[in-house]
C-alpha angles and dihedrals in degrees: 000000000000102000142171118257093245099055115108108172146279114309117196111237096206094048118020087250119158116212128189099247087214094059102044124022099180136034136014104278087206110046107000088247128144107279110208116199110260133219143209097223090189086064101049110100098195136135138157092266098057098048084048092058095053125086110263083233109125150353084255089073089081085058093142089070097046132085101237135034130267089239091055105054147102104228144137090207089276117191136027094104121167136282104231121214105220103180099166095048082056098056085046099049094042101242138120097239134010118192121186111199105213113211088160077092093077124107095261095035094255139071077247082107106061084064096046095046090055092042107041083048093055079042091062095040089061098055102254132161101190140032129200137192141164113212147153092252131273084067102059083045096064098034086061092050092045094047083053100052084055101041094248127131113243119206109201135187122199133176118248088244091062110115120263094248090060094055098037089051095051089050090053092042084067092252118150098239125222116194114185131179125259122012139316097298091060090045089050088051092057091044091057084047090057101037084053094059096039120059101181091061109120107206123228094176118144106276097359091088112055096212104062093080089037089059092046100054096082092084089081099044090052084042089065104045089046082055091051086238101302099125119228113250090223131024111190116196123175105243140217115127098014088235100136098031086054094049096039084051097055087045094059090046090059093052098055091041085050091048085238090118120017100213143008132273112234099255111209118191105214114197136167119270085240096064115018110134085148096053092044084046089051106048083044102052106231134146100235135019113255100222124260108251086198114036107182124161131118085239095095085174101059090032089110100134092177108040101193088207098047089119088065092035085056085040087059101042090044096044098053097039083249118138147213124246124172117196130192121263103254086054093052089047090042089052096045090054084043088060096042099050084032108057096348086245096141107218120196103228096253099060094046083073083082088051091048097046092054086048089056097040081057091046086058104049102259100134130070098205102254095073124133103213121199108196108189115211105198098198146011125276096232094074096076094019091147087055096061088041090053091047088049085046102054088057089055092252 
């Protein structure tokens, strides 16, 4: 495999286990558990004036904390989407800044493609022909775009309820398409059907593949530098799986092992009322999340009623005296038309849940008023654009 220097292995997250990255590139062999790319820090030449000197292209600019190296890998200069001023939504949430980080920005429309871009290259460096995923949407949507950039098929199970966008583009993307009736769990249970028949399948599920929440973790490191190194007070990200907040949470980690930041933002999961294991685990303070029986929220990308990694979600909120806030849907949508006639920013439903939560946190006294507020919108609001009209039609507008 075609590595950085500084890459080391697969460390299990549940048991401590190493694993030769070139030998598994899934799952703890030991235990099943989540395996996370490991570094060697020591080995990691990196400061603030040599990030400044390079061009602001692509995630791939932060090479020497990623697995795999820039040359090797499948990529359509992912990344690097704007900071986003939001001075109204700062007088009205009663704040000093709001930021809203756009990853709408991204090829596909979504950060969906940090994580593509990390694991269909460790796909191609194994050897694989085929890649397979089940997924809510915007994720089977990358990964098609991504297997097509390599040359590889790409087998892809999606819930009825996905948008039409994401099941006309993996269709266009060349994917072999898989729709299967009821929500994500339905969809998950087909994907393991057809991983079972078919042995050449290289899985890209969350998790699975140690190299999604890898990819997405450069959020945080471009976050810093557009901030010119003062770190936010509060991150909010929309969570489902916890992909991006994990990975955001070992970046800033890194920084501050590598002296490049000093401290940690607060991370908040926000999450719809309908589906919120990891807020009730939170409030609750437990370990890990107990499932939802009943999901039941217009969000599909944050309906993940059993989050497999709630034990290191919980670790990140915990850990940087963040937080976790659900709202209802019609908050989330109302918030997602207030950002878009407030500041044009368009919001998917889904990922104005972040945009909501902070709303409600400053409806309940959180903030103290001098507060710098990142809001992460993991994907464009084109996507589900008949979503946020219906919503304005159902009030008569």
């Amino acid at each position: 495999m075609e590595t950085t220097d500084a890459f080391v292995g697969l460390e299990c997250v549940d048991c401590g286990s190493t694993v030769d990255a070139d030998v598994e590139g899934h799952q703890c062999p030991d235990c099943g558990g989540i395996l996370d790319p490991n570094y060697d820090y020591d080995a990691v030449d990196l400061d603030r004036e040599s990030l400044a000197s390079r061009p602001f292209d692509s995630m791939w600019r932060y090479e020497e904390l990623l697995p795999f190296t820039r040359e090797s890998a499948v990529t359509m200069d992912e990344g690097t989407t704007p900071l986003v001023d939001c001075p109204k939504l700062a007088d009205e949430m009663g704040v000093e800044r709001v930021l809203i980080k756009d990853e709408g920005r991204n090829p596909t429309g979504t950060f969906k493609d940090r994580g593509q871009t990390l694991a269909v290259t460790a796909a191609v460096q194994h050897g694989a022909t085929d890649v397979a995923l089940a997924s809510a949407g915007n994720a089977g949507q990358a990964a098609a775009a991504y297997a097509g950039r390599a040359g590889l098929e790409s087998h892809v199970y999606l819930p009825s309820r996905s948008g039409f966008t994401n099941k006309a583009m993996v269709n266009v993307h060349g994917g072999d398409m898989n729709v299967v009736g009821g929500r994500i769990g339905d969809a998950g249970a087909a994907f393991e059907e057809g991983l079972a028949e078919h042995d050449d399948w290289y899985p890209l599920q969350t998790f699975v593949t140690p190299y999604r929440h890898e990819g997405k973790k450069t959020m945080f490191y471009e976050i810093a530098e557009q901030l010119e190194w003062e770190l936010p007070d509060v991150i909010s990200y929309p969570t489902g799986g916890g992909v991006g907040l994990v990975g955001m949470y070992k970046a800033a980690r890194e920084f501050r092992e590598l002296g490049l930041t000093d401290d940690l933002p607060a991370f908040y999961a926000a999450q719809a009322t309908g589906c919120a294991p990891v807020v009730e685990a939170f409030e609750k303070g437990r370990d890990v999340h107990e499932p939802v029986e009943n999901p039941d929220t217009i969000c599909g990308g944050i309906e993940i009623p059993d989050p497999g990694a709630s034990p290191w979600i919980l670790e990140a909120l915990r850990e940087t005296d963040g937080g976790a806030v659900a709202t209802d849907d019609t908050e989330i949508l109302d918030a997602a038309i207030q950002v878009a006639q407030h500041e044009g920013l368009e919001m998917a439903p889904t990922c104005a849940a972040a945009a909501s939560g902070v709303w409600e946190l400053s409806e309940r006294g959180e903030f103290d008023g001098d507060e710098t507020v990142v809001i992460v919108n993991t994907g464009t609001g084109n996507k589900e654009a008949d979503v946020l009209r219906s919503h304005l039609m159902s009030q008569g507008i």
